[in-house]
BAFI-3210 file (N, C-alpha, C; in Angstrom, 3 decimals, decimal comma, padded with zeros to 6 digits):
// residues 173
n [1|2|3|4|5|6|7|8|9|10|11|12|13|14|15|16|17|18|19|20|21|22|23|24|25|26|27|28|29|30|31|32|33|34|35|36|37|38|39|40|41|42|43|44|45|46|47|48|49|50|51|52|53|54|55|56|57|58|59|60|61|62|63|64|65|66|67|68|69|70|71|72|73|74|75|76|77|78|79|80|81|82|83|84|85|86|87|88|89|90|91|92|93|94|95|96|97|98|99|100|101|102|103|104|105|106|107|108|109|110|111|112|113|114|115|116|117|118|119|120|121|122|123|124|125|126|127|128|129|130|131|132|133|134|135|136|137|138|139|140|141|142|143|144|145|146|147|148|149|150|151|152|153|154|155|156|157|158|159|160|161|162|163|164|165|166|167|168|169|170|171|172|173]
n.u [000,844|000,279|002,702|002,359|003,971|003,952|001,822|001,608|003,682|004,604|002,220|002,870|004,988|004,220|002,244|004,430|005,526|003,282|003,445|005,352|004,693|002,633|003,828|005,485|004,361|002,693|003,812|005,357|004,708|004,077|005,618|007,879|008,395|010,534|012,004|014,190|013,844|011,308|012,477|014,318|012,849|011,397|012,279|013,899|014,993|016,569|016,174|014,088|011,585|011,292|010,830|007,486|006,981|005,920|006,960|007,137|004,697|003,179|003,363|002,100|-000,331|-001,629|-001,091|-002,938|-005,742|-006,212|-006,259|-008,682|-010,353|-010,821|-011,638|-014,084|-015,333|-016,997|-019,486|-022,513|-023,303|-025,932|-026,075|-025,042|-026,834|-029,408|-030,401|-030,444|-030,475|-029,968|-028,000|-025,771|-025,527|-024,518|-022,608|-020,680|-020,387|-019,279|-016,672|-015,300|-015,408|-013,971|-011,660|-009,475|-008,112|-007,506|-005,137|-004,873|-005,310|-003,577|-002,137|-004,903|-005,061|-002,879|-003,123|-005,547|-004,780|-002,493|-001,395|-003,460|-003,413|-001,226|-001,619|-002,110|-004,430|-008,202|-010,163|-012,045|-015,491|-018,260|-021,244|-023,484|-025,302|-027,752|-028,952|-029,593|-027,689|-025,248|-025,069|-025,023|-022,387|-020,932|-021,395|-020,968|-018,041|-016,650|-017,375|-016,081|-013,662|-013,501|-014,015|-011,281|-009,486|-009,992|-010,577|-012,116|-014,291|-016,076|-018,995|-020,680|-020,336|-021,086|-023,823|-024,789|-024,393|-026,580|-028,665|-028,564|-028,452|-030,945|-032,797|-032,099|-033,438|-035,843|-036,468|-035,850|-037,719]
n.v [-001,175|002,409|004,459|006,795|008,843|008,870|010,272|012,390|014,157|017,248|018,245|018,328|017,079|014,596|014,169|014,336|011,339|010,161|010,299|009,423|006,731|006,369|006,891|004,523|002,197|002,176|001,933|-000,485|-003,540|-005,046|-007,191|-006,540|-003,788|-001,110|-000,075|001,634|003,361|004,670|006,059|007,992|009,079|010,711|012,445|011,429|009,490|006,163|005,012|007,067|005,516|003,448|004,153|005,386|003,179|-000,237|-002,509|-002,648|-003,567|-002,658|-000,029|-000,139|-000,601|001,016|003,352|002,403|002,282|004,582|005,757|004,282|005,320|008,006|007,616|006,842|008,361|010,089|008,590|008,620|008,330|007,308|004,834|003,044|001,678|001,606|000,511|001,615|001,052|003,476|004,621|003,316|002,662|005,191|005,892|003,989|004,503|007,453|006,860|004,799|006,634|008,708|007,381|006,932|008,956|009,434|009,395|007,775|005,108|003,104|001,754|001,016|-001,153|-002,278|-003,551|-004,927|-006,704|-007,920|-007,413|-007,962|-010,506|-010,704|-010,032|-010,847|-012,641|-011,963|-009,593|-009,107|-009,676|-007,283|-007,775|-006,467|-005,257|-004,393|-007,256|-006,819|-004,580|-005,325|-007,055|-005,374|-004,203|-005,868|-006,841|-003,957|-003,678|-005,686|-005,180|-002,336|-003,705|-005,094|-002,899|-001,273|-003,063|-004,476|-002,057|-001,893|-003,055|-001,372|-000,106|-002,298|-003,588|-001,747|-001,423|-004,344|-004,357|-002,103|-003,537|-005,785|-004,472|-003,669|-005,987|-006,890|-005,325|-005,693|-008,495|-007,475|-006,375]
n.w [000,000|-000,644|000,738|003,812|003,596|000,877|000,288|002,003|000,341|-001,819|-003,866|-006,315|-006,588|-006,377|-008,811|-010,447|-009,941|-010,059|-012,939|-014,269|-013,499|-014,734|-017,048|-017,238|-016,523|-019,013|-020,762|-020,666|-019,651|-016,217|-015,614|-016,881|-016,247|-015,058|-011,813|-012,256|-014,542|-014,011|-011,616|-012,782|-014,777|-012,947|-011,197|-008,931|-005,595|-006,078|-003,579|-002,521|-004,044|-002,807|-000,560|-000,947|-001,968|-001,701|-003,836|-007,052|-007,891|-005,919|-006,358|-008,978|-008,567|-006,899|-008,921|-010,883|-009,094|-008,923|-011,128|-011,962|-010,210|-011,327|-013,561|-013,366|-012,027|-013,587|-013,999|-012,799|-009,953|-008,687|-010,283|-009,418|-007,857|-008,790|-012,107|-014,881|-018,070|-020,521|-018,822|-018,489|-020,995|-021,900|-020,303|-021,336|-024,298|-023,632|-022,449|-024,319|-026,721|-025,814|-025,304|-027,332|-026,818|-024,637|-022,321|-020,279|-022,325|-023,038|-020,354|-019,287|-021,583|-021,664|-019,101|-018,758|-020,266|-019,901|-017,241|-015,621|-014,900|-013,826|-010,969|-008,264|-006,282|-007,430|-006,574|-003,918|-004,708|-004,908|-003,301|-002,696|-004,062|-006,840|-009,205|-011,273|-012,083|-011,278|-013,464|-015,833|-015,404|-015,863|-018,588|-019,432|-018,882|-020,080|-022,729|-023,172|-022,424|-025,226|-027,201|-026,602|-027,996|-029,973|-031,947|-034,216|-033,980|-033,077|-033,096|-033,518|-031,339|-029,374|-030,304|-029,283|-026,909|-026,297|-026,504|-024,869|-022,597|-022,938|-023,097|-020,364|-019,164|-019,787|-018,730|-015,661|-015,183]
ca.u [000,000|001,173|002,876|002,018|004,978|004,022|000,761|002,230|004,207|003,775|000,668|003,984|006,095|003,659|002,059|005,758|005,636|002,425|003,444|006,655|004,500|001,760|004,612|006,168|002,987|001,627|004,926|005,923|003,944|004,543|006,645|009,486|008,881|011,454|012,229|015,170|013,070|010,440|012,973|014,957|011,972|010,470|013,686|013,629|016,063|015,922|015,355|012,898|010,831|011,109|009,913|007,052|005,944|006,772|007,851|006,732|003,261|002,445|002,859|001,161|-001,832|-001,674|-001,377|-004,428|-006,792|-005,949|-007,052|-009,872|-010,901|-010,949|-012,584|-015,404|-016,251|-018,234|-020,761|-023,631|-023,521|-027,180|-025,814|-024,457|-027,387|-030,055|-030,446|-031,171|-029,575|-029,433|-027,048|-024,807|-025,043|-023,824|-021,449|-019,787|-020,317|-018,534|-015,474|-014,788|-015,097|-013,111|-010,357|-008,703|-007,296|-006,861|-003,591|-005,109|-005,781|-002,207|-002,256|-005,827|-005,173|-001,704|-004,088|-006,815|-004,530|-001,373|-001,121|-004,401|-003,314|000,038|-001,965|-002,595|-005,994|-008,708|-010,587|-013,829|-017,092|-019,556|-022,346|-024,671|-025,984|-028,972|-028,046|-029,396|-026,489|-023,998|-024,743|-024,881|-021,613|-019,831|-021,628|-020,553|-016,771|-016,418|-017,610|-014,990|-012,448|-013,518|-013,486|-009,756|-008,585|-010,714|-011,590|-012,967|-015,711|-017,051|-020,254|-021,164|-019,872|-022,184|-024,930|-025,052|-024,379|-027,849|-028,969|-028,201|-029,123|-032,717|-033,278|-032,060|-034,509|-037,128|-036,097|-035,826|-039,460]
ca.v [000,000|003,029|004,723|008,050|009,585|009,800|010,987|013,973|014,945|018,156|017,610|018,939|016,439|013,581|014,484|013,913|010,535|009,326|010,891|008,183|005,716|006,245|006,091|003,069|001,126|002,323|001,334|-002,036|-004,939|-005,120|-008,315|-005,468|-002,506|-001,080|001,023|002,538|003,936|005,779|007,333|008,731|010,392|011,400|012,916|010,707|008,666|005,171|004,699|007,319|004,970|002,078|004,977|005,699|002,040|-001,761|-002,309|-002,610|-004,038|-001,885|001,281|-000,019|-001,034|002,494|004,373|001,905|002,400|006,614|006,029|003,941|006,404|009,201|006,998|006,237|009,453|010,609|007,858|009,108|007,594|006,219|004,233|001,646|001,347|001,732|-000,322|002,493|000,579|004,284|005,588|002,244|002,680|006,180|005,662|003,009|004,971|007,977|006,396|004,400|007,744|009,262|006,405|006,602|010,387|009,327|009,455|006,409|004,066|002,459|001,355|000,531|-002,155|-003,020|-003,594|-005,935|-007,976|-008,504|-007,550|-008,522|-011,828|-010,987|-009,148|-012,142|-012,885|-010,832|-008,121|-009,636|-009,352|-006,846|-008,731|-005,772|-004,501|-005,673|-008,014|-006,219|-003,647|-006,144|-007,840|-004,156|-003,874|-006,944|-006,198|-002,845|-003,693|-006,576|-004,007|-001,244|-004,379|-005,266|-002,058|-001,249|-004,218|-004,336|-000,463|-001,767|-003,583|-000,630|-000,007|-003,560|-004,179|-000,961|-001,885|-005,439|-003,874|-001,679|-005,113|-006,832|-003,646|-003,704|-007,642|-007,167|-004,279|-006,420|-009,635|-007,293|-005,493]
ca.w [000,000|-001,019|001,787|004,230|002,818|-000,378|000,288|002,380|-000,311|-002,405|-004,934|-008,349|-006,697|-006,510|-009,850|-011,133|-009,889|-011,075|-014,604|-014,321|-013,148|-016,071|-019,097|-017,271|-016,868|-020,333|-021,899|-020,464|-018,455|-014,735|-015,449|-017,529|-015,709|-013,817|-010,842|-012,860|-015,462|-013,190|-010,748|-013,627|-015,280|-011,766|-010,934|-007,407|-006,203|-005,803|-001,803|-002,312|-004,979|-001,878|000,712|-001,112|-002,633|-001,624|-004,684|-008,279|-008,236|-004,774|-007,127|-010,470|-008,314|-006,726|-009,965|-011,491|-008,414|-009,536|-012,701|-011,926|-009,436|-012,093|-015,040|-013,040|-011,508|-014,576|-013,336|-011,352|-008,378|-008,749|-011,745|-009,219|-007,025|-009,631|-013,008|-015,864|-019,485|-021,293|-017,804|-018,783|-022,435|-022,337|-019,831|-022,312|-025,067|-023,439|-021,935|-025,432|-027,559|-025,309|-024,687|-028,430|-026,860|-023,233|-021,531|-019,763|-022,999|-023,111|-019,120|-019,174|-022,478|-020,764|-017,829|-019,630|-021,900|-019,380|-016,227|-014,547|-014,555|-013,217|-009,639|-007,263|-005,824|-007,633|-005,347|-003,397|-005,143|-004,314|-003,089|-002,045|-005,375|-007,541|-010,022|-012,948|-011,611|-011,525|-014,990|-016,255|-015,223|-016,459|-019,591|-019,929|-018,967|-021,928|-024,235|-023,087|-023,077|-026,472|-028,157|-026,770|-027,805|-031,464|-032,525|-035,744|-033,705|-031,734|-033,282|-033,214|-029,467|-028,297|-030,490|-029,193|-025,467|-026,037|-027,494|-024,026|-021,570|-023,086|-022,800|-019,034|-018,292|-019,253|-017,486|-014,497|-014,674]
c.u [000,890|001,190|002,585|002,928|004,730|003,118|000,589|002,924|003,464|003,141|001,976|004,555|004,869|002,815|003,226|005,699|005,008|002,733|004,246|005,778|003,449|002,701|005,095|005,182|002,229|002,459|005,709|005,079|004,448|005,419|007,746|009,448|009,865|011,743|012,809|014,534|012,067|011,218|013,922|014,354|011,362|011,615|013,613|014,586|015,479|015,355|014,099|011,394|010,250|010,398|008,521|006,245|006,871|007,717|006,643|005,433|002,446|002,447|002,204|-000,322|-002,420|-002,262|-002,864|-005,405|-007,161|-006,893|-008,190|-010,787|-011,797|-012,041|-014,355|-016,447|-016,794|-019,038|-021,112|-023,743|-024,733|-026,765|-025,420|-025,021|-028,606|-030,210|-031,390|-030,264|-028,972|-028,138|-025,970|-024,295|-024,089|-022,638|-019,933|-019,243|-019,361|-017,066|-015,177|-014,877|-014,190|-011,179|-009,545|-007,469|-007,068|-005,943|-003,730|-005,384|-004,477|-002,600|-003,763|-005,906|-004,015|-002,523|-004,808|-005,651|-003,146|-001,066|-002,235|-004,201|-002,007|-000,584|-002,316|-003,891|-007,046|-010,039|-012,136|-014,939|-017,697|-020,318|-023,807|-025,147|-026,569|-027,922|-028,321|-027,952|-025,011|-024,014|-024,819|-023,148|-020,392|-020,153|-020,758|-018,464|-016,306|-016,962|-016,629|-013,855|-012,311|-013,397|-012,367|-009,204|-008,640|-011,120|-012,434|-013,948|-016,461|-018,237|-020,971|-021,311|-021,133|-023,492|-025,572|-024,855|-025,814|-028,801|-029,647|-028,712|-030,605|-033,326|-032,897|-033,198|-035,482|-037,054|-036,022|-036,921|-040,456]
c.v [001,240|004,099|006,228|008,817|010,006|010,421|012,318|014,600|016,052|017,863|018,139|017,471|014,625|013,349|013,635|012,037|009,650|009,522|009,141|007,021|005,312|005,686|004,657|001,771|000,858|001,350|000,082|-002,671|-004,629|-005,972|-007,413|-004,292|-002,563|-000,133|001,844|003,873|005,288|006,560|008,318|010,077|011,335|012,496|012,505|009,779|007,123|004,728|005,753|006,412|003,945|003,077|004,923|004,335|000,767|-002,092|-001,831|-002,581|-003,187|-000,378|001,020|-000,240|000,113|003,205|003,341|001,797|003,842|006,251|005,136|004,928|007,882|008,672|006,436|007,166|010,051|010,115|008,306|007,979|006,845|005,142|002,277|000,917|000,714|001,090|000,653|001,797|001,981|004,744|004,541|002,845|003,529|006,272|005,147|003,823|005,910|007,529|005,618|005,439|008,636|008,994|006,537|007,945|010,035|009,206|008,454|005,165|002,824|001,489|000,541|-001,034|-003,059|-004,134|-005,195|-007,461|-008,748|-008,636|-008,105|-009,535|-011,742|-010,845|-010,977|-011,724|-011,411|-010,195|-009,058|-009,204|-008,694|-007,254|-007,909|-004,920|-005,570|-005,969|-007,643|-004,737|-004,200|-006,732|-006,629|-004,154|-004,835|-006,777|-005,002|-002,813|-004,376|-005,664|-003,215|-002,324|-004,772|-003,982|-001,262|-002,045|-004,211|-002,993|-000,996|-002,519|-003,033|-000,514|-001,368|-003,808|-003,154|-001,328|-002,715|-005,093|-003,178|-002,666|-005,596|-006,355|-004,020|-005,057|-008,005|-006,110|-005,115|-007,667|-008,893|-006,267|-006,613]
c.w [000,000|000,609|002,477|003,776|001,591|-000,594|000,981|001,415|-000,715|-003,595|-006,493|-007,950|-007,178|-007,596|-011,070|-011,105|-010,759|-012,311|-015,275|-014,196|-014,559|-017,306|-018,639|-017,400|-018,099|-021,254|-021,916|-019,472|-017,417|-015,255|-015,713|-017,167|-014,682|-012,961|-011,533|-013,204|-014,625|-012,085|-011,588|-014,407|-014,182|-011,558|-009,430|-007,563|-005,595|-004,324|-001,966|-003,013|-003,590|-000,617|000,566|-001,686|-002,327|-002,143|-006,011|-008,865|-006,817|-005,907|-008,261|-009,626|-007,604|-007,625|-010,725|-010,662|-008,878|-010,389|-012,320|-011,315|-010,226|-012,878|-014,603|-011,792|-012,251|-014,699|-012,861|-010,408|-008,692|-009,728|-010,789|-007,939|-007,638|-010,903|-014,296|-017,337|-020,155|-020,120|-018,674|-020,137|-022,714|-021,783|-020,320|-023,446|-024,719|-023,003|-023,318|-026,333|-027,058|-024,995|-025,815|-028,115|-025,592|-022,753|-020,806|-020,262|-022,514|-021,661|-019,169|-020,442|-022,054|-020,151|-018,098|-020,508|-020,977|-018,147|-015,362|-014,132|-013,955|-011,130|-008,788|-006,669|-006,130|-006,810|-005,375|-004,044|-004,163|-004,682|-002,958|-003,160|-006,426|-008,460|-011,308|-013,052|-012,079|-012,805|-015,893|-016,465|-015,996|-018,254|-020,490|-019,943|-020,163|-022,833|-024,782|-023,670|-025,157|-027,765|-027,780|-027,284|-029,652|-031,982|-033,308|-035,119|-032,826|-031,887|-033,467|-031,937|-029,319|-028,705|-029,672|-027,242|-025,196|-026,459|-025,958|-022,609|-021,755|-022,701|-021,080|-018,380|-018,596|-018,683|-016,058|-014,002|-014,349]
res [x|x|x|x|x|x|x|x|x|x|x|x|x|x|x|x|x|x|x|x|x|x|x|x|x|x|x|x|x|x|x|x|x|x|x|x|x|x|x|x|x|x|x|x|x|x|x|x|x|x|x|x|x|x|x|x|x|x|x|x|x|x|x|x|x|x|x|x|x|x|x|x|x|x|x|x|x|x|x|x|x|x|x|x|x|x|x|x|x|x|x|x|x|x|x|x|x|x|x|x|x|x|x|x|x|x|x|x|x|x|x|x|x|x|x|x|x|x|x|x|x|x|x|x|x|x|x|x|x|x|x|x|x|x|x|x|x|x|x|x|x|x|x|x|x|x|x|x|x|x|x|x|x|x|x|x|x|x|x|x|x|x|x|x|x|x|x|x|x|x|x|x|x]
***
């Protein structure tokens, strides 16, 4: 976990970090990233990299909670209590029209295609949300994964996502 130290820092310096931590994660797998690399561009030296993060996989899982954090605050909150298909759709829709310019595509396809499987034991199911919520959601993520992965099958994938929302709103009226 990333440590009180680096979360006292100053908001330029720790900025700097994540920047290092974004190109290194965008630009090589956890398995080939390396400390080197991110304290060179941070301008930090190496004990500070070990002050501030376990090691390697304590800061990529840092900098990808960040960015999750961010990418999923243009959700309305009701979105993940509630079961509306157009909130989903657009949700999808926006975050994949948006992702081809994102400073977060790279990391996030890294993410999906290599490292998830490197992270050991994946994060407990939330249990306490309806299940047209939750199959919303798994829905709407294989979509996103599929049109980073495939561009040329985006308007199919969302189609077949407002396809899949509508046939769950009425299974769940």
């Amino acid at each position: 976990m990333v440590s009180t130290t680096f979360k006292n820092l100053a908001p330029d310096k720790q900025a700097r970090i994540q920047a290092a931590l974004l190109n290194e994660f965008s630009a090589h797998p956890l398995a080939d990233a390396q400390v080197a690399r991110i304290v060179q561009q941070a301008q930090i030296a190496r004990g500070a990299f070990y002050k501030y993060f376990t090691d390697l996989t304590d800061a990529y899982r840092y900098l990808y909670h960040q960015v999750m954090l961010e990418v999923h605050s243009a959700i309305p909150r009701a979105a993940f209590k509630t079961f509306t298909p157009a909130v989903y759709l657009q949700a999808v829709r926006d975050f994949v029209d948006q992702a081809a310019d994102s400073q977060y595509r790279e990391l996030i396809k890294r993410h999906l295609t290599q490292n998830e499987a490197l992270l050991a034991a994946p994060r407990q199911p939330v249990m306490d949300i309806p299940d047209a919520v939750w199959a919303a959601g798994i829905l709407s993520h294989e979509t996103i994964k599929q049109v980073l992965l495939y561009p040329d099958t985006k308007k199919a994938a969302l189609d077949r996502l407002a396809s899949a929302l509508e046939a769950l709103a009425r299974k769940d009226e």
